[in-house]
C-alpha positions as CSV (number, residue, x, y, z in Angstrom):
1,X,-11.5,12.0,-4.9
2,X,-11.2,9.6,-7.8
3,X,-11.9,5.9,-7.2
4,X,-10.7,3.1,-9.0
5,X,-12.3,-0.5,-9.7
6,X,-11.6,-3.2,-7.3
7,X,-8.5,-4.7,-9.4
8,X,-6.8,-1.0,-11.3
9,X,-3.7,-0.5,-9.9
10,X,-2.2,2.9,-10.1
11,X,-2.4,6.6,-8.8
12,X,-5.4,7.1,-6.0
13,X,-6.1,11.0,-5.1
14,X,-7.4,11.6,-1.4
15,X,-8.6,14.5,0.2
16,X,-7.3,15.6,3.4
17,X,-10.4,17.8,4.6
18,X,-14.0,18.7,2.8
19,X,-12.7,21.9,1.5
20,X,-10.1,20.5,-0.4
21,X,-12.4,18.0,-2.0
22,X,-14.5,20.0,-2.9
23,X,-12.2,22.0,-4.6
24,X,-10.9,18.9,-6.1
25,X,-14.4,18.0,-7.5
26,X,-14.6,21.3,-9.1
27,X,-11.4,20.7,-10.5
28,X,-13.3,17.7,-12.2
29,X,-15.7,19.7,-13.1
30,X,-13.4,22.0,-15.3
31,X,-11.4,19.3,-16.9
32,X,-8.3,20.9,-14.6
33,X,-8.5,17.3,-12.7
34,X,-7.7,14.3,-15.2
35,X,-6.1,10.8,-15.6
36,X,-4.8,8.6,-17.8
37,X,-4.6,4.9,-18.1
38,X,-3.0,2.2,-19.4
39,X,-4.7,-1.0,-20.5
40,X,-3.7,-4.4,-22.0
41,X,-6.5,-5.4,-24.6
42,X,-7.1,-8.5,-27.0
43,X,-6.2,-8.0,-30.4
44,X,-5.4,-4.8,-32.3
45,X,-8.1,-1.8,-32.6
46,X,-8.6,-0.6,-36.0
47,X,-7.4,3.0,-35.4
48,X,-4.2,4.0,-33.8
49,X,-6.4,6.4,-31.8
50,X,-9.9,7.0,-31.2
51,X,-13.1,8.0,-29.4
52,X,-15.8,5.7,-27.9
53,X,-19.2,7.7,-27.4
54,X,-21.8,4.9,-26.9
55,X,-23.6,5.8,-24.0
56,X,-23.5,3.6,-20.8
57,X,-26.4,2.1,-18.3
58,X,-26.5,-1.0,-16.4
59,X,-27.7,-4.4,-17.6
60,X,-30.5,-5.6,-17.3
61,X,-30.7,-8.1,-13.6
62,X,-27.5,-7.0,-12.8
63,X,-26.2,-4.9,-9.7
64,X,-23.4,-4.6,-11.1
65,X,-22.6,-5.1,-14.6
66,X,-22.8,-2.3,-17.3
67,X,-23.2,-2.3,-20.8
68,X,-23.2,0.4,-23.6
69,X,-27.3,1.0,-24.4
70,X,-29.0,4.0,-25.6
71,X,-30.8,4.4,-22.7
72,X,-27.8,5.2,-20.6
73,X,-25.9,7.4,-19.7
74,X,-23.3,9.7,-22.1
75,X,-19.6,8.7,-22.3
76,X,-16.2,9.4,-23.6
77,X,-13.1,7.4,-24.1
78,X,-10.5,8.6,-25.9
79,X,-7.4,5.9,-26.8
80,X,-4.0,5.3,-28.5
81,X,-2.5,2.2,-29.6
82,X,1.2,2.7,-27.8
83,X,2.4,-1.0,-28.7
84,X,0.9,-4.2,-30.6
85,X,2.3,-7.7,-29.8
86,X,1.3,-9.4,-33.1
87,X,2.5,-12.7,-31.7
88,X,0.5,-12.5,-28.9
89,X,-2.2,-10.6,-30.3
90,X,-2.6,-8.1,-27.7
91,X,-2.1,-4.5,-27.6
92,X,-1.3,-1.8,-25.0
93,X,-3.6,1.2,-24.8
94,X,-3.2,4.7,-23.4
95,X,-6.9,6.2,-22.5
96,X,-8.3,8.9,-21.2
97,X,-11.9,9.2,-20.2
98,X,-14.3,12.4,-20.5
99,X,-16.9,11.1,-18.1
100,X,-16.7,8.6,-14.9
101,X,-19.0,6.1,-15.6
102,X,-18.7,2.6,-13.9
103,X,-16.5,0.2,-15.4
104,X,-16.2,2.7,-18.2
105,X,-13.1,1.9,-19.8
106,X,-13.3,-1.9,-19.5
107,X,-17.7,-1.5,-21.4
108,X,-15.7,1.0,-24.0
109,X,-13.4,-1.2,-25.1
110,X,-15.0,-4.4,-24.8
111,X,-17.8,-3.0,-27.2
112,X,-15.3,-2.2,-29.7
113,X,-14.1,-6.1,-29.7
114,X,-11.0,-5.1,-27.2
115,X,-12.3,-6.2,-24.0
116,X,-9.6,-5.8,-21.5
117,X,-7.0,-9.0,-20.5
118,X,-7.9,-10.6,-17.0
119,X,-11.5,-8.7,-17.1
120,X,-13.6,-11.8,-16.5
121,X,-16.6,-9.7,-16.4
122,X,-16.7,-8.1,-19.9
123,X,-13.9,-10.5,-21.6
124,X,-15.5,-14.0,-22.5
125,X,-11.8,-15.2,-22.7
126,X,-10.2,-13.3,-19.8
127,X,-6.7,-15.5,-19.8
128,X,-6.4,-15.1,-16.1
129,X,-3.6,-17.3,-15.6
130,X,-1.2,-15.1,-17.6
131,X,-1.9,-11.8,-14.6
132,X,-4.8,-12.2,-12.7
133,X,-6.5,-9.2,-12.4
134,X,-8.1,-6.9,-14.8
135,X,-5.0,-5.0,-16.7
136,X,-6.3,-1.6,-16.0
137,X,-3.3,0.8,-14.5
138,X,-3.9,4.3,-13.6
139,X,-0.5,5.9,-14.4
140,X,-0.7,9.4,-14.6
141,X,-2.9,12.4,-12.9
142,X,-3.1,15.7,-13.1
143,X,-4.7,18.4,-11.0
144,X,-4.0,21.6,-9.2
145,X,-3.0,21.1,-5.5
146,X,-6.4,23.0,-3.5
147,X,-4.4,25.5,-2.1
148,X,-1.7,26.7,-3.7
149,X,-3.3,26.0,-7.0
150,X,0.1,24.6,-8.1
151,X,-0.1,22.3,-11.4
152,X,0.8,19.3,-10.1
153,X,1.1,15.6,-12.8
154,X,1.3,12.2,-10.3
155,X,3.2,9.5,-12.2
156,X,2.4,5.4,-10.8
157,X,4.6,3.4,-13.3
158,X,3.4,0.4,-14.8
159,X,3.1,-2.6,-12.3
160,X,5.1,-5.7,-13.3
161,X,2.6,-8.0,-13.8
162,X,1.3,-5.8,-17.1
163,X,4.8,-4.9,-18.0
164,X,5.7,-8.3,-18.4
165,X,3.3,-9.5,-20.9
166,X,3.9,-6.0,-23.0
167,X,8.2,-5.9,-23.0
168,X,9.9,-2.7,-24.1
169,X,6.5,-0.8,-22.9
């Protein structure tokens, strides 16, 4: 129902049969069906909290890689500081995202000057040795179960490998 890129760990939502995805999607559709992530970014952002708008499209000779252009699509990230490591100069990041666009998160933040640790597709200084992967962790959903229309919040916790480099997160 909700994919993640290749290296976010976290909560995954499948759907059993068509009519529950559908009523899943239309759960997206109403802003019933949301998740929130946790990221590890370089630096500190300005704001304790904010909201990236810049719309999104693909680059140019790419298949893959996205960038924020006017021609593109709209998007919304939303964000809050939760920790700064001033020794390390890193933060964590809560987010939460309006839209779905591809690699949404991980364009947002880089075009603020926070690109994402491990991201060695929108970070020019990934520091892969120190996890690995891109730290993107989806930790929380929430949604209505199809049926029974039950509110329902799904909880991953944060992997080891991001809470290692951000202690007491």
């Amino acid at each position: 129902v909700g994919r993640l890129d290749l290296e976010t760990s976290g909560v995954v939502v499948f759907a059993k049969n068509q009519t529950a995805a559908a009523r899943l999607d239309q759960q997206k559709k109403q802003g019933i069906f949301h998740k929130e992530y946790l990221a590890i970014v370089t630096g500190q952002p300005e704001q304790e909290q904010g909201e990236i708008t810049s719309p999104i499209g693909r680059a140019p000779g790419s298949l893959n890689r996205m960038q924020v252009c006017m021609e593109g699509k709209s998007a919304q990230t939303y964000f809050w500081v939760e920790h700064y490591l001033k020794e390390q100069n890193r933060s964590l990041v809560r987010l939460r995202i309006k839209t779905g666009r591809t690699h949404q998160i991980r364009v947002h933040m880089a075009s603020i000057g926070h690109p994402l640790l491990g991201d060695n597709c929108y970070n020019p200084h990934p520091e892969l040795e120190l996890i690995g992967r891109t730290a993107l962790h989806a930790g929380t959903v929430w949604l209505n179960q199809p049926f029974t229309g039950e509110a329902l919040e799904i909880h991953s916790p944060i992997p080891e490998d991001m809470r290692k480099l951000i202690p007491h997160s």
